[in-house]
N, C-alpha and C positions, 0 to 999 in steps of 0.2 A: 516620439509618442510618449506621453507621460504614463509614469506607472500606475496602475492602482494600489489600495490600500493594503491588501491581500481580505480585506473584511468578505465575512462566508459572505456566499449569495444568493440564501436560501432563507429568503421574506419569512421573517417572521418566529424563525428556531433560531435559539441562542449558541453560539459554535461550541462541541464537543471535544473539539480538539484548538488547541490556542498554541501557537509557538510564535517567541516573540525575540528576535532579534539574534537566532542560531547562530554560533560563531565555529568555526572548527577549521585548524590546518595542522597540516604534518610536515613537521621537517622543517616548519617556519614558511609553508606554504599553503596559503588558506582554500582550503577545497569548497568552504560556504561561509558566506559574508552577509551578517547580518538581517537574516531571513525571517519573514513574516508570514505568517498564514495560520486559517481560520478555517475549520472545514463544520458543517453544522450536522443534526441528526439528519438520515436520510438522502444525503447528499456524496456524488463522488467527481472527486477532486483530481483531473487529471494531472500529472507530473512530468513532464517535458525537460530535455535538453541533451545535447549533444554528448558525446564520451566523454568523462574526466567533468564535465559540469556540477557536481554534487547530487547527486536525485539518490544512490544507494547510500552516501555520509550522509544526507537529512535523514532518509526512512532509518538507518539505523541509530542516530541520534535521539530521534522520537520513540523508537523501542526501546531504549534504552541500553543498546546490546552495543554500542558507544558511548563513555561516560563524556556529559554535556561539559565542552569547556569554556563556552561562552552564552546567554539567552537562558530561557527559559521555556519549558512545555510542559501543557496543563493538559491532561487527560481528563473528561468526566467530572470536572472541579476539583482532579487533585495532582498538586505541582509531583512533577516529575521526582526532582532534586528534594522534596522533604516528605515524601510520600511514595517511595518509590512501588512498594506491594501493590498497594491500593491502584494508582497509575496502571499499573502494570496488568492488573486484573481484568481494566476495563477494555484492555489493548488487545488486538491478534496481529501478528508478525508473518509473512509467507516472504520468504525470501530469493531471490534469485535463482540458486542452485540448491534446495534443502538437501541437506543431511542430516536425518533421520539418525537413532540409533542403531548401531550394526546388532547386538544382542535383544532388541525387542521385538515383537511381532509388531505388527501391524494393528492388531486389536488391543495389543499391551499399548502403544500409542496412544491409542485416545483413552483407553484407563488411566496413564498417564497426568492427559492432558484435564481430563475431568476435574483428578485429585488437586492437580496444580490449582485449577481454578476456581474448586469449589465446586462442581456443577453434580448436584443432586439428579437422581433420577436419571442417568445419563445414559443407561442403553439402547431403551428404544432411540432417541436420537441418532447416538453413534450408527445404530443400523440401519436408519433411514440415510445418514451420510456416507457408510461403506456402500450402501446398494447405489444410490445418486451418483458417486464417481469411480463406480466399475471396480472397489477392492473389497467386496463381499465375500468375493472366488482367493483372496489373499488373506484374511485375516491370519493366519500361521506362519505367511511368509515373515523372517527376517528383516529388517532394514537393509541390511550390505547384501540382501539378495532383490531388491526392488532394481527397477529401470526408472532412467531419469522422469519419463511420464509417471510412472506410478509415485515416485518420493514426489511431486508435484503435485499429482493428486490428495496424498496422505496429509502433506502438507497443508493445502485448502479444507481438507476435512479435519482437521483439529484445529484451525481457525476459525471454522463455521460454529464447532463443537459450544462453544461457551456462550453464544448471542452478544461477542462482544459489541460494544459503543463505537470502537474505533477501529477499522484492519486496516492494515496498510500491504499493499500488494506491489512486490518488487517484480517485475516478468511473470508474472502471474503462468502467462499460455505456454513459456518456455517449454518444450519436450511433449507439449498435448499432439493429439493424433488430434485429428478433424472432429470425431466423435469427444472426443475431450475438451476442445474447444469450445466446442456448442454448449456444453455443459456448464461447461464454468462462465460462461458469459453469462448464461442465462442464470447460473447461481449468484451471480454476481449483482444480478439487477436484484433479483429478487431480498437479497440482504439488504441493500439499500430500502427496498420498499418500505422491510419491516423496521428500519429509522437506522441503522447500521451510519454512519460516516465512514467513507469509504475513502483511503486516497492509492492510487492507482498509477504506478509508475511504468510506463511502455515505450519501446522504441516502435512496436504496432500501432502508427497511427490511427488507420480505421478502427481499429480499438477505441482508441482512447476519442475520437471523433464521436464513432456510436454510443460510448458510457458515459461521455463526464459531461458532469454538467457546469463546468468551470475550469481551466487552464490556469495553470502556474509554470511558466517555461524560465528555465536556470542556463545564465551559461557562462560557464567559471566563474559557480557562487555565488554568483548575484541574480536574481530576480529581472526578469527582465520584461516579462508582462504578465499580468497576473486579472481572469478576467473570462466572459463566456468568450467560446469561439467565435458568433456572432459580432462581439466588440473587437474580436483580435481581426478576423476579414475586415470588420467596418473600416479599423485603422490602415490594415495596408493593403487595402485594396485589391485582395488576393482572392481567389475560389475555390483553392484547395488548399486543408491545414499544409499538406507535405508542403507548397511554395512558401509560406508566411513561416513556417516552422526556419526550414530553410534560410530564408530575410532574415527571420530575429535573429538564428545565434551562426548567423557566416562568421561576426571576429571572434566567435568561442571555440569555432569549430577545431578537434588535436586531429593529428595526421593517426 
């Protein structure tokens, strides 16, 4: 199956997010090879691939929280590498496992995260985001006294915090109770609606099946389809992402 271009695929918006040709390895062993993709406003961008594929070396290359050694990425029209504030402004980052500060509360967090980014007027938001994912009842708590659910939650609510252009969500559901799933899923969409670019990195398929509205699967750093779900069954004649997922990256697959 020929690859596609990684061009977004959202008719008609110009992509917000541009990385063109990511290069990165350690050790002299390249974790991602020459990677493309384009994600547009309003659009979420699912991220695919087996263990040790690259999906957490992209997202953190595109935040910057890895310095680029190979490519380039353009946030909002501003290159990464000569622009790095500005970039950085337009970005929210939610990582796999966050760790919060241990000496701040929870409400010092998003004063924080406000000041980081500029964001005037920022309380009633903040409050509307502590009540949405259940740490209204924590704002005094601590960071090193939080549960992996709550620093997850905390997490999503200071990426929400600013209206960024671009988040990028590493296991986003990691450590949600059912009631916190439902939440963030459904926070999820609705950031998208308001034009958000969204890229969306899950080993929960049904996740990533219900949210994206475009696939880019990696395996051992290379791109290996990139495109809707619709064209990824067309190609291999599969019914469920979990089989086709499965096909594409069986020679990526690490023990």
């Amino acid at each position: 199956m020929a690859e596609s271009s990684g061009d977004s695929g959202a008719a008609g918006h110009p992509p917000v997010l541009r990385v063109r040709g990511l290069t990165r390895s350690y050790g002299g062993r390249p974790a991602v090879q020459g990677l493309d993709l384009e994600v547009a406003r309003g659009e979420v961008l699912g991220l695919l691939g087996p263990n040790g594929a690259g999906k957490t070396t992209t997202l953190r290359s595109i935040a910057g929280v890895l310095p680029l050694q190979g490519g380039s990425v353009e946030v909002a029209g501003c290159d990464l590498a000569r622009s790095e504030v500005e970039a950085k402004r337009s970005l929210a980052w939610v990582p796999d496992d966050p760790r919060p500060f241990d000496a701040l509360t929870v409400a010092e967090h998003l004063e924080f995260t406000a000041h980081l980014y500029g964001v005037e007027d920022h309380r009633e938001r903040a409050r509307v985001l502590l009540e949405r994912f259940e740490l209204a009842e924590r704002t005094s708590a601590l960071g090193s006294e939080l549960s992996r659910g709550m620093r997850q939650k905390l997490a999503i609510a200071q990426a929400w915090l600013s209206n960024p252009a671009v988040v990028l969500l590493d296991e986003p559901l990691a450590g949600l109770d059912p009631r916190g799933i439902r939440g963030a899923r459904t926070a999820i969409r609705e950031l998208a609606s308001e034009g958000t670019a969204v890229v969306l990195s899950s080993h929960q398929l049904d996740l990533v099946e219900a949210m994206a509205d475009r696939l880019l699967v990696l395996s051992r750093g290379r791109v290996v389809f990139s495109g809707t779900l619709a064209e990824l069954r067309a190609a291999r004649a599969e019914s469920s992402l979990e089989e086709v997922f499965l096909e594409l990256t069986a020679e990526g697959d690490e023990a």
